[in-house]
C-alpha positions in Angstrom: 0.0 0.0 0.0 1.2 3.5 -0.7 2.2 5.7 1.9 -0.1 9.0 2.6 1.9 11.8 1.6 1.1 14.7 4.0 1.5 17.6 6.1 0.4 18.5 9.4 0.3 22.4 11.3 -1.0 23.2 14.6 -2.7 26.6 14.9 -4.3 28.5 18.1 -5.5 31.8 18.4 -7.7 32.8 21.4 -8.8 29.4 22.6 -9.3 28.1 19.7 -7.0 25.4 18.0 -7.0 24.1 14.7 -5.0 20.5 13.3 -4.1 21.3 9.5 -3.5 18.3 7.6 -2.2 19.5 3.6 -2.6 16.2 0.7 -1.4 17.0 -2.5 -4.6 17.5 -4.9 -7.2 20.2 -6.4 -7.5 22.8 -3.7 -10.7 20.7 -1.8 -11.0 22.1 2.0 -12.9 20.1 4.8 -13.4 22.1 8.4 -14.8 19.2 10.8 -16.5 17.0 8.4 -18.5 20.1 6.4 -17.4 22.0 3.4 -15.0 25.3 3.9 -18.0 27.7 2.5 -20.4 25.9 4.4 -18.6 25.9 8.2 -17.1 29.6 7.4 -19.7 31.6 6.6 -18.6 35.4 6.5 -16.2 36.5 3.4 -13.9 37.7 5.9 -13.4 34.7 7.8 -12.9 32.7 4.3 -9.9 34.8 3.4 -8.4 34.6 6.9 -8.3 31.0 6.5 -6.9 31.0 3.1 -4.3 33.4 3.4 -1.2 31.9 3.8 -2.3 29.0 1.1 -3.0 32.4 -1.5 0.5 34.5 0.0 2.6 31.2 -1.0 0.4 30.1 -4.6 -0.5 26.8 -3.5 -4.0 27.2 -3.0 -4.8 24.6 -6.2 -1.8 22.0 -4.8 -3.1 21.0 -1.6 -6.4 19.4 -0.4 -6.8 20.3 3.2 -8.6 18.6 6.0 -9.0 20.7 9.1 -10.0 19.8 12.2 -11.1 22.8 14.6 -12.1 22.8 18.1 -12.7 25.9 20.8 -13.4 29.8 20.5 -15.9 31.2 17.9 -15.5 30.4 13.8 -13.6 33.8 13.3 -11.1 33.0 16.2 -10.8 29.5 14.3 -10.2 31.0 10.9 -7.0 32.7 12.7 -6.1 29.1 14.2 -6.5 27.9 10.7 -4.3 30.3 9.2 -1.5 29.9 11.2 -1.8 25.9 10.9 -2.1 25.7 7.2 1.3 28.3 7.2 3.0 25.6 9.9 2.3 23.0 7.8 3.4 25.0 4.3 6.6 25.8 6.2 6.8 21.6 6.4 6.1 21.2 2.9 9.1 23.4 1.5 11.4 25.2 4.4 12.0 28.4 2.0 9.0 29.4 2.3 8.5 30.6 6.0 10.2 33.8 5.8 7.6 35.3 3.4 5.0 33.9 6.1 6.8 35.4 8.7 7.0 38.5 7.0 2.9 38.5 6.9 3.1 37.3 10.4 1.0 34.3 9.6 4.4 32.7 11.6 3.0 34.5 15.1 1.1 33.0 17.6 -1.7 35.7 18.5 -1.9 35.3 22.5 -4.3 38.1 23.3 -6.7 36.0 25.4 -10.3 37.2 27.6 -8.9 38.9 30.4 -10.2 36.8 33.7 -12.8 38.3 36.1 -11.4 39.1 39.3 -13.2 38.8 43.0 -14.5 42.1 44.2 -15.2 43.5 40.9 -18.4 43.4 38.3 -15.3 42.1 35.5 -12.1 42.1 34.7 -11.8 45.6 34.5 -15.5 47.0 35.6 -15.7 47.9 39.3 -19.1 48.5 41.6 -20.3 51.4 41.9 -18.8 53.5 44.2 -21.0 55.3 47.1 -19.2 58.0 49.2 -21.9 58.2 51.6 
């Protein structure tokens, strides 16, 4: 049997985290099971997925099959993005610094800030009564 040619990128942004997987063929994408238009609705979330696949030409090379878990779809789109780069940057080496230079390369950390005891948030207080 022939070996499955592939390659795999881990993306997370927010709490979300997505498991790229890049076959060689026509440019298909699968997101959990469902088609890419059909789980990423909004234009703009489309092109955040797809842009380091359209920054390095490959878009028509590779089928992708995504797996996505945690956050909201637009925080995934960013999880994808940063996946499918990982796993470009496994497929040929020369092309992370053109990534990098898009920062598709850089994990985007900014997370909720927790709510703290004695407040209404994380940053709201109760009001305050002087008399």
């Amino acid at each position: 049997m022939a070996e499955l040619v592939q390659y795999y990128g881990t993306g997370r942004r927010k709490t979300s985290v997505a498991r790229v997987f890049l076959r060689p063929g026509t440019g298909k994408i699968k997101v959990n099971g469902k088609d890419f238009e059909e789980y990423f609705v909004t234009d703009v979330q489309r092109i955040i997925a797809r842009q380091a696949l359209l920054l390095t030409e490959t878009l028509n090379s590779f089928d992708a099959v995504i797996v996505c878990s945690g956050g909201g779809v637009t925080s995934q789109a960013g999880a994808v993005r940063m996946g499918s780069a990982r796993a470009l940057q496994e497929f040929n080496p020369e092309l992370r610094s053109k990534m990098k230079a898009a920062g598709f390369m850089m994990r985007d950390s900014r997370m909720k800030e927790r709510k703290k005891y004695g407040q209404k948030g994380a940053r709201k207080r109760f009001q305050f009564s002087k008399r």
